[in-house]
C-alpha positions in Angstrom: 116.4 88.9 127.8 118.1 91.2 125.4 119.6 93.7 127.8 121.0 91.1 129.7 122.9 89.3 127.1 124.0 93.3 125.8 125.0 93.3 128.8 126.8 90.0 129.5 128.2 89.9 125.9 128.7 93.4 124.6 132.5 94.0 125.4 133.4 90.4 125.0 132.2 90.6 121.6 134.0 94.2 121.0 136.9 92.8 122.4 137.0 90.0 120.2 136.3 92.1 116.9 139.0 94.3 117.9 141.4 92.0 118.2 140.3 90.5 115.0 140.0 94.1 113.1 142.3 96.5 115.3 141.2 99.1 117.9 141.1 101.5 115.4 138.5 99.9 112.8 135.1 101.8 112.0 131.9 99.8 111.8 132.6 97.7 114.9 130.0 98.8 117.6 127.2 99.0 114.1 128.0 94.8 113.6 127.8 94.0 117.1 124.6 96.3 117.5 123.2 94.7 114.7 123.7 91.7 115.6 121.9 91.5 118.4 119.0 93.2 116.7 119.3 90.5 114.3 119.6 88.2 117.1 116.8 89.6 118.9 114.5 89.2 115.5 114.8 85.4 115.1 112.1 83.5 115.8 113.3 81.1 118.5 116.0 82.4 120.0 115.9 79.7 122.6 117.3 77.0 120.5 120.8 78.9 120.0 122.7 76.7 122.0 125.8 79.5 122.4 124.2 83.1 122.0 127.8 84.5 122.5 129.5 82.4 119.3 126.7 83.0 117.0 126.7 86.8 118.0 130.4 87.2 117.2 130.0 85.3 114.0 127.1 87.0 112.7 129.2 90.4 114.0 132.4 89.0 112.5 130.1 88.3 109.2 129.0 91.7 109.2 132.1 93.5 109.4 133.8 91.5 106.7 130.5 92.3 104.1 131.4 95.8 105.1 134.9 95.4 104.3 134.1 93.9 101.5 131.7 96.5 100.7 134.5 98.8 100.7 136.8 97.2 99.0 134.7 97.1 96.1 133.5 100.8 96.6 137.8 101.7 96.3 138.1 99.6 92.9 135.5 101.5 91.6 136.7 104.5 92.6 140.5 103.9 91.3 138.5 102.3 87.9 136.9 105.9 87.8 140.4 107.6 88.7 141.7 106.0 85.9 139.3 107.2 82.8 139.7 110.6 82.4 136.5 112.8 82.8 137.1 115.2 80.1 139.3 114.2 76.6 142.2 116.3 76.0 142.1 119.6 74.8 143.4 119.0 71.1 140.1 116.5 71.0 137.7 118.3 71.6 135.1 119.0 69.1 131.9 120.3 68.8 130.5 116.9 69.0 132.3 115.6 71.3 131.4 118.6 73.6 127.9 117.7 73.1 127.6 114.1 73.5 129.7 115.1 76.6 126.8 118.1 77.3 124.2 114.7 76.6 126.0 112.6 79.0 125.8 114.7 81.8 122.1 115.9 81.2 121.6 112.1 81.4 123.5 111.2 84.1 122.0 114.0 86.1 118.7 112.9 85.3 119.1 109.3 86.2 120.5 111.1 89.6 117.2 112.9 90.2 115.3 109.6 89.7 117.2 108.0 92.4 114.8 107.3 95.8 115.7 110.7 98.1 117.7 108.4 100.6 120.1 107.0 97.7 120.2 110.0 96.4 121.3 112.1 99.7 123.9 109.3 100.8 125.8 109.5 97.4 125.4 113.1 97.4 127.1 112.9 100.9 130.1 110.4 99.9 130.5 111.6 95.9 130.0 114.9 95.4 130.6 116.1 99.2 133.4 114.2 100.1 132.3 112.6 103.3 133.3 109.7 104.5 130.7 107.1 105.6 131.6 107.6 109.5 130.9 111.5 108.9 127.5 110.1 106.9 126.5 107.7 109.3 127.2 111.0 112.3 125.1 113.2 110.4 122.0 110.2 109.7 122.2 108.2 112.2 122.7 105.1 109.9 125.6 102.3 110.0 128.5 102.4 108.0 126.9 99.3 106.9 123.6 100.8 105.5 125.0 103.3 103.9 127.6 101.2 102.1 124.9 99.3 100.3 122.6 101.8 100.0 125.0 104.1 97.9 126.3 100.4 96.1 123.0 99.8 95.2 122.3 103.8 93.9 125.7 103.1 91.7 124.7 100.4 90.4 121.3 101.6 89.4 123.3 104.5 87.7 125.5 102.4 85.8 122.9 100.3 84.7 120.4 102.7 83.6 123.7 104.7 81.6 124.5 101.3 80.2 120.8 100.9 79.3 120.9 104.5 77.5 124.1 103.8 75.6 123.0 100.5 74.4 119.6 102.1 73.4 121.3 105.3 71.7 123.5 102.7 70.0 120.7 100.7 68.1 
C-alpha cells in the first residue's frame, strides 16, 4: 500500500513543497520521506479520509519545524558572534586567563560527556564547518535529525555550563 501511494503521491507532494518553499530549498525530499514513514507508522491508516492532504500537511509541518529549527540555530549563532570569545588584550590578567583556562577545561568536558552521536554532529556543524546537507551526505540522516540532535547537544551544553556557573557562584 505504501509504494503505491509513493508512487501516486510523491511528486505531487514535491511539487507542492516546492512551490511552497522554492526549487532550491534543502530538506524537502527528508519531510516528504518522512512523512510517509510517519504515515505508514499510524495505526489505522484506513481512516485518513485524504492520504494526499494529510501527507502534504504533515510534510509542510515538517519543513517549517526545520525552518524553524534553523532559524533559531542562526540567532544563536549571531548571539555567539556577538560576545567576544577572548577579552581584550589590555584585560587580560592572570586570573582572568585562568578562569578562561577553567572554562574551556569545562566546556570540553561537558563535550566529551555528550552521547557519541551529539557529540559527532556538533563536531561536524561547530568545529568543522559543515553544513547540515554535507552532514546529513556523510550520515545518512535528515537535515531534520540532525537539527535537533545538535539543538538538543547545545542545549545540554548550556545548561550543564549554566549549572557549573551557578554552582561555582554559591
Amino acid at each position: 500500500m505504501m509504494d503505491s501511494l509513493h508512487r501516486r503521491y510523491h511528486a505531487d507532494l514535491l511539487k507542492a513543497l516546492r512551490r511552497r518553499f522554492g526549487v532550491d530549498h534543502d530538506g524537502l525530499e527528508d519531510a516528504i520521506q518522512t512523512a510517509f514513514l510517519r504515515f505508514g507508522g499510524l495505526p489505522d491508516r484506513r481512516s485518513v479520509g485524504n492520504p494526499r492532504a494529510f501527507l502534504l500537511v504533515m510534510a509542510r509541518n515538517l519543513v517549517l519545524n526545520q525552518m524553524r529549527h534553523a532559524a533559531v540555530a542562526q540567532r544563536t549563532l549571531d548571539q555567539e558572534a556577538q560576545v567576544p570569545l577572548l577579552p581584550i588584550l589590555e584585560e587580560r590578567t592572570p586570573e582572568s586567563v585562568l578562569l578562561e583556562r577553567e572554562r574551556h577545561r569545562r566546556l570540553n568536558q561537558a563535550i566529551l560527556d555528550l552521547p557519541e552521536e551529539e557529540r559527532s554532529l556538533l563536531v561536524m556543524s561547530r568545529i568543522e564547518g559543515m553544513t547540515y546537507d554535507e552532514i546529513s551526505k556523510r550520515t545518512g540522516r535528515s537535515q531534520a535529525d540532525i537539527s535537533r540532535r545538535i539543538s538538543r547537544a547545545l542545549s545540554t551544553l548550556k545548561a550543564r555550563m549554566t549549572a557549573e556557573l551557578d554552582r561555582s557562584v554559591r
